[in-house]
C-alpha positions as CSV (number, residue, x, y, z in Angstrom):
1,X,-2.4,20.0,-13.5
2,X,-3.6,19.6,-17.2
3,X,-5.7,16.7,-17.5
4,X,-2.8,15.7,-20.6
5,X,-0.2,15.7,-18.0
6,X,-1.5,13.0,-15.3
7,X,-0.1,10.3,-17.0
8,X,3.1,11.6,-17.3
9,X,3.5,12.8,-13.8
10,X,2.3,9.3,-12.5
11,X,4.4,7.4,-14.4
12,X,7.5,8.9,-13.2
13,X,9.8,6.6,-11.0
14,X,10.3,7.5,-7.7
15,X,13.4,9.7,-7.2
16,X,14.8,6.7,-5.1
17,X,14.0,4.0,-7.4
18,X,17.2,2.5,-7.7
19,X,17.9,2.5,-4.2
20,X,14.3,2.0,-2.5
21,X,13.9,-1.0,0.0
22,X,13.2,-4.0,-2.1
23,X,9.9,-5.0,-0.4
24,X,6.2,-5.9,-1.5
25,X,3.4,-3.0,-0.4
26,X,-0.1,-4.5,0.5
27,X,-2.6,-2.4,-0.3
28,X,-6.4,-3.3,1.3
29,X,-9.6,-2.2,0.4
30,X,-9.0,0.3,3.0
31,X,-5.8,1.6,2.2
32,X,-6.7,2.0,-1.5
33,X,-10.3,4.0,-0.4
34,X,-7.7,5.9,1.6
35,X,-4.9,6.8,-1.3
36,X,-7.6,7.2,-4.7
37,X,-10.0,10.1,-5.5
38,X,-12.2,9.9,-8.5
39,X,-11.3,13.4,-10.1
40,X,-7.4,12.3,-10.7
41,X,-8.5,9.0,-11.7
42,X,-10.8,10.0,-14.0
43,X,-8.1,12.2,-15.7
44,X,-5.4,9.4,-15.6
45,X,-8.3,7.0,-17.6
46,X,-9.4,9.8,-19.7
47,X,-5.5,10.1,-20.5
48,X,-4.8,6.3,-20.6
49,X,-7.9,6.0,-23.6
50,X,-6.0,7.8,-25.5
51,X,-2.6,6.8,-25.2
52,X,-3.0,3.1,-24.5
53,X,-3.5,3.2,-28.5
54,X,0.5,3.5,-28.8
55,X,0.7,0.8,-26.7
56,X,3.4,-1.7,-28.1
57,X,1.8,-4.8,-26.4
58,X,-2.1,-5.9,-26.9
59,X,-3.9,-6.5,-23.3
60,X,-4.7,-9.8,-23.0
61,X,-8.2,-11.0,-20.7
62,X,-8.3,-14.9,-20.2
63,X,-11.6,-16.6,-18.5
64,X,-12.3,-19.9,-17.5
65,X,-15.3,-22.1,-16.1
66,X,-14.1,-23.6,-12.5
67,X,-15.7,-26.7,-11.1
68,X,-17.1,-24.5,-9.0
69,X,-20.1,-22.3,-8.5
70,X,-17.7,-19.4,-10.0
71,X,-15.3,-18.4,-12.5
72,X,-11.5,-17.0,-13.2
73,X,-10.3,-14.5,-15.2
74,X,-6.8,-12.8,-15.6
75,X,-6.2,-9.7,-17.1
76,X,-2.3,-9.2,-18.0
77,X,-0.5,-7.2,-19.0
78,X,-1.8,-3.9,-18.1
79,X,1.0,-1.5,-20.0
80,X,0.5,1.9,-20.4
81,X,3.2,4.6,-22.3
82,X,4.9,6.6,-19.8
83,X,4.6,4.8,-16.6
84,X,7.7,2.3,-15.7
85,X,5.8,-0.7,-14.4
86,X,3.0,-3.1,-15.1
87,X,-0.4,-5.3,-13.6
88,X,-1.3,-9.0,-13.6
89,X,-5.1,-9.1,-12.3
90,X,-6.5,-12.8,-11.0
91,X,-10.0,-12.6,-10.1
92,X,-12.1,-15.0,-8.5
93,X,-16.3,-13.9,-10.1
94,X,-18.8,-16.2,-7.3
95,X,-22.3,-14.8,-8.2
96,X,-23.6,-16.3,-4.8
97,X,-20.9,-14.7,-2.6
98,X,-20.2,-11.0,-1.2
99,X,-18.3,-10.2,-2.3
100,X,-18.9,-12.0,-5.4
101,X,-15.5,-10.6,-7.0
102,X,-12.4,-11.3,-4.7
103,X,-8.5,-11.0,-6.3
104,X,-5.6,-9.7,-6.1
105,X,-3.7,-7.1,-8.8
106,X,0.1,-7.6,-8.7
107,X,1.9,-4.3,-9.5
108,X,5.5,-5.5,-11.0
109,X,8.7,-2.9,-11.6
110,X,9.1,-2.8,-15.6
111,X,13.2,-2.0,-14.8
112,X,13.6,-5.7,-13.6
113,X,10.0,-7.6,-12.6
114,X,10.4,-6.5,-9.3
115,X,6.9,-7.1,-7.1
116,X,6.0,-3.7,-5.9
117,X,2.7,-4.0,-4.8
118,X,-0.4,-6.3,-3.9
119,X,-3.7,-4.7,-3.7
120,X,-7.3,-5.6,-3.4
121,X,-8.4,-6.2,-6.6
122,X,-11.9,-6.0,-5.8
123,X,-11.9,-2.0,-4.7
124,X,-9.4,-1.8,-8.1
125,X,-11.8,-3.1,-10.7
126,X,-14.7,-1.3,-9.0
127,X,-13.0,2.1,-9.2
128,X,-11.6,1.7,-12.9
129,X,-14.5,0.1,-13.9
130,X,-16.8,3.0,-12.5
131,X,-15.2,5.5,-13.2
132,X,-14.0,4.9,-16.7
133,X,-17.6,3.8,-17.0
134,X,-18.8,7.5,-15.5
135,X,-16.7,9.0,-18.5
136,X,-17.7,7.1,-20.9
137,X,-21.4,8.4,-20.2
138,X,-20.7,11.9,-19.9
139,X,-18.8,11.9,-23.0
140,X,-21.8,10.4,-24.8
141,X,-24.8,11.3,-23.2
142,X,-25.1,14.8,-24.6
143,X,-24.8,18.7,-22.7
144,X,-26.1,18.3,-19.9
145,X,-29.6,20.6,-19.0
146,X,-29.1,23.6,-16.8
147,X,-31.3,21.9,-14.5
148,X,-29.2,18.0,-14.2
149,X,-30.2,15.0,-15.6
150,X,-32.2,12.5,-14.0
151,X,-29.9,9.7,-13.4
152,X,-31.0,6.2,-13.4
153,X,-29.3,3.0,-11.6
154,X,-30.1,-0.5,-12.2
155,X,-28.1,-2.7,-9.7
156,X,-26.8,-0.7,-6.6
157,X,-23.4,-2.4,-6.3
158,X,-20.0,-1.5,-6.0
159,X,-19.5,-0.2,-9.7
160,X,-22.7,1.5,-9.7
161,X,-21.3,3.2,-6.3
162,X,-17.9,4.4,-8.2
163,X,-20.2,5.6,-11.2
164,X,-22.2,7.9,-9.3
165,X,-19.5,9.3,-7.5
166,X,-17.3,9.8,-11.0
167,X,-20.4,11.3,-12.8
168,X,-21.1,13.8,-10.0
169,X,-17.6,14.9,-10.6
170,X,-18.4,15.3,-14.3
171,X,-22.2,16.8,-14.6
172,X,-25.0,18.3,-12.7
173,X,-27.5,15.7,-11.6
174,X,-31.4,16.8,-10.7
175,X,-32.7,13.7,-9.5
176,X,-31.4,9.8,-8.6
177,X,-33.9,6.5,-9.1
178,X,-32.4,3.8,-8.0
179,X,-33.6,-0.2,-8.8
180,X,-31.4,-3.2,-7.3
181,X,-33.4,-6.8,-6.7
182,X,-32.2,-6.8,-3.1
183,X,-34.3,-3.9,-1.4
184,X,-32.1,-3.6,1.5
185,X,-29.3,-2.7,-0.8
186,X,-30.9,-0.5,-3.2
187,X,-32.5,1.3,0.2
188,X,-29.1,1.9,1.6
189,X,-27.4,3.4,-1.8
190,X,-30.5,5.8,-2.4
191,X,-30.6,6.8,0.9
192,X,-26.3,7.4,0.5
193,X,-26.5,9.5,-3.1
194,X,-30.0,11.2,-1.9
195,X,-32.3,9.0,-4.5
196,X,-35.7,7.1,-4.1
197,X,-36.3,3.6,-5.0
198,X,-38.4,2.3,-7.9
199,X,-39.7,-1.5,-8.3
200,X,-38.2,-2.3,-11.4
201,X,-35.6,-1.7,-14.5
202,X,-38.0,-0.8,-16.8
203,X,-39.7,2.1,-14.0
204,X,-35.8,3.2,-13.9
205,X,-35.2,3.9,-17.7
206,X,-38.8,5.3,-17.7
207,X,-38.1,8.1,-15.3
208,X,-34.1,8.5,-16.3
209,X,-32.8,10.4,-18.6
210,X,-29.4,8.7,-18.2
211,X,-29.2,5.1,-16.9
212,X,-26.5,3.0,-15.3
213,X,-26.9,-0.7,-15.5
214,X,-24.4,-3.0,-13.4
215,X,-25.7,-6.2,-12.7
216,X,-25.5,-9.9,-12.9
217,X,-28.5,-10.4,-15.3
218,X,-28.5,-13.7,-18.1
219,X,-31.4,-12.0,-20.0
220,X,-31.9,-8.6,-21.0
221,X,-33.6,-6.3,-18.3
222,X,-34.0,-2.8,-21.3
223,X,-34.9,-3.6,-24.5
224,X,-35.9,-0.6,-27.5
225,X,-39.2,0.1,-26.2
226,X,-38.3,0.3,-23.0
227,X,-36.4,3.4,-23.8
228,X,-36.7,6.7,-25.6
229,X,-35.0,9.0,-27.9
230,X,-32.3,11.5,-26.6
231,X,-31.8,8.6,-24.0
232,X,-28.2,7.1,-22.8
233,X,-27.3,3.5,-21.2
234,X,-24.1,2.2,-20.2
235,X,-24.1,-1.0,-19.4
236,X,-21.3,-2.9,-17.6
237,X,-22.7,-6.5,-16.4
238,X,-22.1,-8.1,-19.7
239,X,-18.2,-8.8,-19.1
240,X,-18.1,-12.6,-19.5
241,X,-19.7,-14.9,-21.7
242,X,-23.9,-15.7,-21.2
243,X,-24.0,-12.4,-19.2
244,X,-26.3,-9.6,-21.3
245,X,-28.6,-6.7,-20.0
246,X,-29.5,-5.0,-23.4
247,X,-31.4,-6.3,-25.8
248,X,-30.3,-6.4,-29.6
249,X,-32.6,-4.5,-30.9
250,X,-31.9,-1.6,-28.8
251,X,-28.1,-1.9,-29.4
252,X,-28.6,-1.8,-33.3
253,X,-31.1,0.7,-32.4
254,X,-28.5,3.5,-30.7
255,X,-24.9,5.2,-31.1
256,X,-22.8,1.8,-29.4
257,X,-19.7,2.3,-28.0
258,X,-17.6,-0.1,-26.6
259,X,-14.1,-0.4,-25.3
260,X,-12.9,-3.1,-27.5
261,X,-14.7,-4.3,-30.5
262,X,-13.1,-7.4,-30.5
263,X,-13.4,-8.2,-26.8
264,X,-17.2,-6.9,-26.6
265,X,-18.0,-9.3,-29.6
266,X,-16.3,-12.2,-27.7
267,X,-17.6,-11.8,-24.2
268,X,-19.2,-8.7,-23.9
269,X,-22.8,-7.2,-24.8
270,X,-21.8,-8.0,-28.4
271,X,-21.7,-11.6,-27.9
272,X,-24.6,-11.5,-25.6
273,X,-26.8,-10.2,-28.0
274,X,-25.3,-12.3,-31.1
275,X,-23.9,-9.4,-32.7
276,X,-20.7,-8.9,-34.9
277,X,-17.8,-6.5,-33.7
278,X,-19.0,-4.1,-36.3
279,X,-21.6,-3.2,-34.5
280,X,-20.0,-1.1,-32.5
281,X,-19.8,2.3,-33.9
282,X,-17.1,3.3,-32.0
283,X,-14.9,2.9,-29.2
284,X,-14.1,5.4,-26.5
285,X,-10.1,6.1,-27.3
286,X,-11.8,6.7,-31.0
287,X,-14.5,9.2,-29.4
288,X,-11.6,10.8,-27.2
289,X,-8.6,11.2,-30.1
290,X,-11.5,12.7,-32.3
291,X,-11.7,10.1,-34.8
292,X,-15.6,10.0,-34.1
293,X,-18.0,12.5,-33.1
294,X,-19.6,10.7,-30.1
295,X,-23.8,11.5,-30.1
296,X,-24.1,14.1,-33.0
297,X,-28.0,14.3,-32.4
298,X,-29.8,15.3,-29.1
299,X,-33.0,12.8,-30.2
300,X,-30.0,9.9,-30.7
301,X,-29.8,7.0,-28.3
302,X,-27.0,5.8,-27.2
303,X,-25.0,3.0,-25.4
304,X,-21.6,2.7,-24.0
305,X,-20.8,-1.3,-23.0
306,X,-17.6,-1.6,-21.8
307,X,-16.3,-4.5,-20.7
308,X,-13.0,-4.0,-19.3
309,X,-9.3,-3.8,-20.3
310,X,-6.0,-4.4,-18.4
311,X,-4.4,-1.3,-18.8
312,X,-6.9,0.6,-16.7
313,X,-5.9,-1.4,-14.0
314,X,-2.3,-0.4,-14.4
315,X,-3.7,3.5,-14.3
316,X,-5.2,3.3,-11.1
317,X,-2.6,1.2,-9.0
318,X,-0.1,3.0,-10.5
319,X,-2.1,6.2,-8.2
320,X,-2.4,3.7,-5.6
321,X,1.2,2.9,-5.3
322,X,2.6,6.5,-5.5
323,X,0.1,7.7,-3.3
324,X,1.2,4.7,-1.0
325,X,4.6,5.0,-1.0
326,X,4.5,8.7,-0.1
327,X,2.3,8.8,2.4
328,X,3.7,5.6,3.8
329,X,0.1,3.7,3.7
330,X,-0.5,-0.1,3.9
331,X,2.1,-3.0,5.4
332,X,5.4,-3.5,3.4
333,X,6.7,-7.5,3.8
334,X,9.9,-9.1,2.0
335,X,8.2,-11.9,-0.1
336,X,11.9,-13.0,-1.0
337,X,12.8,-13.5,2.7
């Protein structure tokens, strides 16, 4: 099927809508890992870029400070042209915790509210979030060499896991480096994806020709002269205020792309870095209708720095859900009962 086509073949009702049992699917981490592959995800984000810009209702994303070691956010709604339903995302974000992201995304009917599913919100937001985040680089990072590109991974969690997985969909890799602050974790993903470990950030954009960051970092782990022309970064730990792992100078410095100017001068590596929403040459939806060229020069850097919007949810657990209900995956209960 035509990449253009995804969205409008997911977002068909089921042929029993009107008449299916009117119960709540769970969906666990399991089940989703079960019912989602990263090539038709990929197409259904690449797709949902560029028609979320019809979209007749603006995404909202609403954090909080708890009185906790933690915060909340809530994504809603995540509405996409073409499928017949749509999210509300609650996560809970607990640095110290693993997971340190735990939630739940509700899947409601857009014919009358109705709850169709609840899925793990965790495995959700890493899978958009990765993989959205693996086409965001390969659209930006220039022709890949006959050869691969040396990837590069800064924080070997579950995004980075989704990213490497998407990418290897997309491009030809040569060689992985691999950096996380907890050894044992950065051992384990290297030894997964076939990489070797290096001792820090700066080692990883040194060797990389394109580098991944996903981390928790308050302070900026690449700045400009840590990198080189011809170089990309995507960066997807600044998603909430006081979060930032590039440096301002190397954002002014290279082709910056975001998802959302607005949003990524609010909370995202924008704001961290105490930069205006102009800043931001681009988003990706731009880059994808055409509007902008993406990298024009092969000694450009560049930066994609996402930071997340609702509607991707609704793209993937709208695949979760269909995939769910076909193959008759994860426990159905009556909420209303």
């Amino acid at each position: 099927m035509a990449v253009e086509g995804v969205l409008a073949a997911v977002g068909r009702p089921p042929a029993t809508w009107k008449d299916h049992e009117r119960v709540t699917r769970l969906l666990t981490r399991s089940d989703l890992q079960t019912v989602l592959e990263p090539a038709p995800c990929i197409a259904a984000l690449r797709d949902g870029f560029r028609a979320a810009v019809d979209s007749p209702v603006v995404g909202q994303r609403i954090r909080t400070d708890l009185p906790f070691p933690g915060t909340a956010t809530a994504l809603i709604p995540g509405v996409l042209p073409g499928i017949e339903a749509y999210t509300v995302k609650a996560n809970a974000k607990f640095p110290g915790a693993r997971p340190a992201l735990r939630g739940v995304i509700c899947l409601h009917s857009g014919h009358d509210g109705e709850l169709l599913a609840l899925m793990d919100s965790a495995t959700v937001t890493a899978w958009r979030t990765g993989l959205a985040a693996a086409l965001g680089t390969h659209l930006l990072a220039g022709p890949a060499p006959a050869e691969g590109s040396v990837l590069g991974v800064i924080g070997a969690g579950a995004q980075a896991e989704l990213m490497v997985r998407g990418l290897s969909t997309l491009r030809r890799r040569r060689e992985l480096v691999v950096h996380d602050r907890d050894g044992d974790r950065a051992g384990a993903f290297a030894a997964r994806h076939g990489g070797r470990l290096l001792t820090s950030a700066t080692e990883v954009a040194a060797a990389a020709d394109i580098v991944l960051v996903a981390t928790w970092s308050r302070s900026p782990l690449l700045r400009l002269a840590d990198t080189r022309p011809g170089q990309h970064v995507t960066s997807l730990g600044a998603d909430e205020p006081g979060k930032q792992e590039l440096s301002a100078d190397l954002l002014e410095s290279a082709l910056l792309v975001v998802d959302d100017r607005e949003l990524a001068a609010a909370m995202g590596a924008l704001a961290a870095a105490g930069l205006p929403a102009s800043a931001a040459e681009a988003t990706l939806g731009e880059v994808l209708h055409g509007d902008h060229p993406g990298r024009t020069s092969a000694t450009a850097r560049s930066v994609y720095a996402p930071v997340g919007l609702p509607w991707q949810d609704l793209a993937l657990a709208w695949i979760a859900y269909q995939q769910a209900e076909q193959h008759d995956i994860g426990q159905k209960i009556d909420l209303l009962t």
